[in-house]
C-alpha positions as CSV (number, residue, x, y, z in Angstrom):
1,X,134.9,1.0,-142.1
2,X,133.4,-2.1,-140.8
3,X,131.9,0.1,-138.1
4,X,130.3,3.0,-140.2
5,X,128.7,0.7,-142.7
6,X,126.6,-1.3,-139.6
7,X,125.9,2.6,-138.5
8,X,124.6,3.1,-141.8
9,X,122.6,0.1,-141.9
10,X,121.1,0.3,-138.4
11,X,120.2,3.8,-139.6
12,X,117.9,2.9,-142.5
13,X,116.9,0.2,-140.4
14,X,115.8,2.2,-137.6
15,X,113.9,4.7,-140.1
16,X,111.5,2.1,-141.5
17,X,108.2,0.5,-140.6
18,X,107.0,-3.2,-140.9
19,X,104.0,-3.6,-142.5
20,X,105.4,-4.3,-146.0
21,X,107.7,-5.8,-148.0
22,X,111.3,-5.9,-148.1
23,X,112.8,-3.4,-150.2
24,X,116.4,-2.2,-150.5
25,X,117.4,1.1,-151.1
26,X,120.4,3.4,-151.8
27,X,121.0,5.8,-149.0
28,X,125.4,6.4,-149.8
29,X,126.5,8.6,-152.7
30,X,126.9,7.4,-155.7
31,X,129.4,5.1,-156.6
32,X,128.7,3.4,-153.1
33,X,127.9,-0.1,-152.7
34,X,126.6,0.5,-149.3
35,X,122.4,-0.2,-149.2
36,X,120.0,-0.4,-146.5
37,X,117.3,-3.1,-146.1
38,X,113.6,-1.1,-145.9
39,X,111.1,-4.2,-144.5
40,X,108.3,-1.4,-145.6
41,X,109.1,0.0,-148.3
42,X,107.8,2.8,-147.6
43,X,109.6,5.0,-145.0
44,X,108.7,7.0,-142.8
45,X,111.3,9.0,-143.5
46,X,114.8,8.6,-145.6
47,X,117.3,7.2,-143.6
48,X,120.6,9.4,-142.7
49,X,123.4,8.6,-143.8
50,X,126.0,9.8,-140.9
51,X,129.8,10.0,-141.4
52,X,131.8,8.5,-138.6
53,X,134.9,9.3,-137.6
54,X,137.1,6.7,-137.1
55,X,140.1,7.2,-134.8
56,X,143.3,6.0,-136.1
57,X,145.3,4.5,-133.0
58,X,149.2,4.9,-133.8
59,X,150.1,1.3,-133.2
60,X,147.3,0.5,-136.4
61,X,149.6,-0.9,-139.6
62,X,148.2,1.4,-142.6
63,X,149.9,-0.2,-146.2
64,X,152.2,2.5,-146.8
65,X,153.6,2.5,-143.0
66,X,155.7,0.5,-140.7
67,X,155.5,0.0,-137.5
68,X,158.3,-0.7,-134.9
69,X,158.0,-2.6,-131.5
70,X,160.5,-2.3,-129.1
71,X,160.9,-4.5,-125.9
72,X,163.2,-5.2,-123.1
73,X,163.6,-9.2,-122.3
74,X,165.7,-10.2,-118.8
75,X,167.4,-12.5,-117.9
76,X,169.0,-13.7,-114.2
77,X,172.4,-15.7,-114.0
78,X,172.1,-18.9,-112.3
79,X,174.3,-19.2,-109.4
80,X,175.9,-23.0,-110.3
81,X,177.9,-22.4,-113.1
82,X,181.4,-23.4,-113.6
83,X,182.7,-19.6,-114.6
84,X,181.6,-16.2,-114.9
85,X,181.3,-16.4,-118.7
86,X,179.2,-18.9,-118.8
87,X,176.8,-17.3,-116.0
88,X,176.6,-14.4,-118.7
89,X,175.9,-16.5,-121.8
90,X,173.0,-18.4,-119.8
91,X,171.7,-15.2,-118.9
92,X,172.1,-13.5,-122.3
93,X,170.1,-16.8,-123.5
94,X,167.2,-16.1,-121.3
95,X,167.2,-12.6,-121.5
96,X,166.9,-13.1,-125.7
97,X,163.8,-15.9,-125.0
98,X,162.1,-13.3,-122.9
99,X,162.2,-10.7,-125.3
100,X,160.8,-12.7,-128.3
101,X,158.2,-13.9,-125.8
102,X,157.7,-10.1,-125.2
103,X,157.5,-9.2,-129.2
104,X,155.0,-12.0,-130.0
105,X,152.5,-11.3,-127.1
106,X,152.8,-7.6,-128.8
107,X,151.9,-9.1,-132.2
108,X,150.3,-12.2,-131.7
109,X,148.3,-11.5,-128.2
110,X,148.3,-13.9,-124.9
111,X,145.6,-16.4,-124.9
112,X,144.4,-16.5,-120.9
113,X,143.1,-19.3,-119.1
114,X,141.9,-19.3,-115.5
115,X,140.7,-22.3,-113.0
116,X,139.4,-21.1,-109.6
117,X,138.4,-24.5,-107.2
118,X,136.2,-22.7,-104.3
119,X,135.1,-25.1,-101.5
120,X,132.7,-23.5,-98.8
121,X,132.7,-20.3,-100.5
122,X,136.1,-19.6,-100.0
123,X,139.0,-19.7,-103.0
124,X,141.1,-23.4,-102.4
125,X,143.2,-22.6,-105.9
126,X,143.5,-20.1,-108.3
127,X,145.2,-20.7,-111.5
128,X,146.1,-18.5,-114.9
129,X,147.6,-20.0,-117.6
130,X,148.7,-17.9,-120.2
131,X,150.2,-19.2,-124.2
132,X,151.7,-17.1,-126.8
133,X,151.8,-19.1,-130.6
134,X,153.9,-17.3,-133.1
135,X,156.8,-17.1,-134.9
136,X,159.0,-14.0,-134.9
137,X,161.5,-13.4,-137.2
138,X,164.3,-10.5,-138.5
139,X,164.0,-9.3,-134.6
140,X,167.6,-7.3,-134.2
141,X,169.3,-7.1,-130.3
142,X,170.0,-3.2,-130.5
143,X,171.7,-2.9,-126.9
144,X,172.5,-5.6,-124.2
145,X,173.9,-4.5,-120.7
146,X,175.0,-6.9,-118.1
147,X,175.1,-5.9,-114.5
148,X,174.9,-7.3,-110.8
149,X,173.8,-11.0,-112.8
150,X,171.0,-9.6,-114.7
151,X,171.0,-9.6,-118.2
152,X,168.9,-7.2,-120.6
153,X,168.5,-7.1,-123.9
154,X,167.0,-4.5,-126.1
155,X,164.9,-5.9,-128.8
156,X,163.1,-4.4,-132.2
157,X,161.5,-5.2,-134.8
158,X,159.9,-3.3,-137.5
159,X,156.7,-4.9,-139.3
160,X,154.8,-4.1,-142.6
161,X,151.2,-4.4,-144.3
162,X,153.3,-7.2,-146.6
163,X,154.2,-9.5,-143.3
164,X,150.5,-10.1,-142.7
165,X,148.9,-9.8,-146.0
166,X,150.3,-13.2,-147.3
């Protein structure tokens, strides 16, 4: 929406002359709140108003939907533990931690940094940092398998328009 008012805007914009005043006119049905800004006043010609179609990616949270994000989060056993069950739990453990990490870069996003130290035109050190802030929560383990000392563990969790309109 966002999109196809700035259309409409440049539009009118893009339609008018500057040798006068500013003067706003109407140029949406009516009803609309949507105006463009004539510098002239007098147009050259009325601005076109031009319906944009806006396509509606399937991961986009509508109010009346949900949407559902599944991930996969892994987890290795360390090899100095005292028993076989406890080489599973640890691996369960970080298995779980990866796959929250997984749902909030999904939700949230990754903030990136990079450092690059060149000396004589030639790359010393490269660097990337990446940082995920955010709080998950009601994220359900659907499946977790356990084989050869890797753990992985199914993860989902459904989100509303209501989680993110507070």
């Amino acid at each position: 929406m966002k999109y196809s008012l700035l259309l409409v805007a440049l539009l009118g914009y893009v339609a008018c002359s500057a040798d006068a005043p500013m003067v706003t006119k109407q140029v949406a049905p009516q009803g609309s709140n949507i105006t463009v800004v004539c510098p002239t006043g007098t147009c050259a010609k009325a601005p076109v108003v031009q319906k944009v179609d806006v396509v509606k990616n399937e991961n986009t949270l509508d109010v009346n939907s949900n949407i559902r994000i599944g991930v996969v989060g892994e987890g290795v056993a360390p090899v100095n533990t005292s028993s076989p069950a406890q080489a599973y739990a640890l691996a369960k453990r970080a298995a779980v931690a990866d796959a929250y990490r997984l749902i909030a870069e999904k939700v949230k996003g990754v903030r990136i940094e990079g450092d690059d130290l060149i000396k004589n035109m030639m790359v010393k050190r490269s660097t990337v940092r990446t940082t995920v802030k955010a709080m998950v929560r009601n994220a359900n383990v659907v499946e977790t398998t356990f084989k050869d000392g890797l753990c992985e563990v199914e993860m989902e969790i459904v989100l509303s328009y209501s989680d993110f309109a507070q």
